[in-house]
C-alpha positions in Angstrom: 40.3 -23.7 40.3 39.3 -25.2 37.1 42.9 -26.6 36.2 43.3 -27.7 40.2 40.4 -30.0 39.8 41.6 -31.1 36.4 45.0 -31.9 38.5 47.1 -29.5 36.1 51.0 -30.3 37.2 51.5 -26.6 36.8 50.9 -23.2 38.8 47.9 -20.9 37.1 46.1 -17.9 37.8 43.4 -15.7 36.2 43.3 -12.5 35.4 40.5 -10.2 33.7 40.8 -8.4 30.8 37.9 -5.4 32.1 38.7 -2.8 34.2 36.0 -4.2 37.0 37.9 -7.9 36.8 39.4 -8.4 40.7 42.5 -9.8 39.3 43.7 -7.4 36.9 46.0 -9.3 33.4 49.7 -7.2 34.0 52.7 -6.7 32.7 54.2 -8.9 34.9 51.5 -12.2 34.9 52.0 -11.8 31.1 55.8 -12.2 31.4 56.1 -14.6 33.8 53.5 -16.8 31.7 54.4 -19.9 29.6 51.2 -19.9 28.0 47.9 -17.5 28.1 44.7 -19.1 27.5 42.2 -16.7 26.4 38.5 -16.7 25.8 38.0 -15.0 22.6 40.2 -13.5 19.7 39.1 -9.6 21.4 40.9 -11.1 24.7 43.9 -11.8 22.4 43.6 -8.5 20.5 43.9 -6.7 24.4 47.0 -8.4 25.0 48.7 -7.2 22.0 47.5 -3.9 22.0 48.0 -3.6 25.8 51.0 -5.5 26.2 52.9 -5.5 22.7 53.3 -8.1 20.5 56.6 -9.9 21.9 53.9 -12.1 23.9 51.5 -13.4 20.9 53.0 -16.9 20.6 52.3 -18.1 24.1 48.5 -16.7 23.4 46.0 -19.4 22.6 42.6 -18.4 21.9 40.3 -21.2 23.3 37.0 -20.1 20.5 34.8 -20.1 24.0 32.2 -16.9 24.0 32.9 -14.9 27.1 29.1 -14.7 27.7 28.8 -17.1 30.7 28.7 -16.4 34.4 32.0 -18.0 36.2 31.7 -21.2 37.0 28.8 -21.5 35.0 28.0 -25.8 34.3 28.0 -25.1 30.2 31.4 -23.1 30.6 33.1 -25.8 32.4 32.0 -27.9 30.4 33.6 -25.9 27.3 36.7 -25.7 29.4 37.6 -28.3 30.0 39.0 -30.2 26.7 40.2 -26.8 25.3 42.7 -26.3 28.2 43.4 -30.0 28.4 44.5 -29.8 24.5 45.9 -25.9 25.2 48.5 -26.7 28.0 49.4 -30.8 26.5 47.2 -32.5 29.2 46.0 -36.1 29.1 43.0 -36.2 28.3 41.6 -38.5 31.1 43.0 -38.8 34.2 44.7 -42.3 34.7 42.8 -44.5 37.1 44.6 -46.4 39.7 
């Protein structure tokens, strides 16, 4: 939702990391992705140990403390820059 507001050309999903998380990271997200944008380095850590290390250059570890609530003003906030420089966004939309 974050990227679709940011008008990302490019499809996304998330997926948790915690067994509770409704969308659950796989095998087959992680294959499929181009790049994986992750919270913190223990996020990154997962992936690796979970999933192997064949994945670890498309991880990029954002430096953003998983301690918010989703959606949370201050996360969003955080976000936003970090997955515009992450996935080669412009910076600022172009106006018309």
């Amino acid at each position: 939702m974050l990227l679709a507001e940011m008008c990302a050309p490019m499809w996304v999903t998330s997926a948790g990391t915690e067994s509770w998380a409704k969308n659950q990271l796989s095998l087959e997200l992680v294959e499929e992705a181009d790049v994986i944008c992750v919270m913190e380095d223990a996020h990154r850590r997962f992936i690796h140990e979970r999933f192997g290390d064949s994945h670890a250059k498309k991880v990029v570890v954002l430096d953003v403390p998983d301690n918010y609530v989703c959606f949370e003003a201050k996360l969003v906030h955080l976000l936003k820059p970090k997955l515009r420089a992450a996935l080669g966004l412009a910076t600022s939309r172009a106006r018309a």
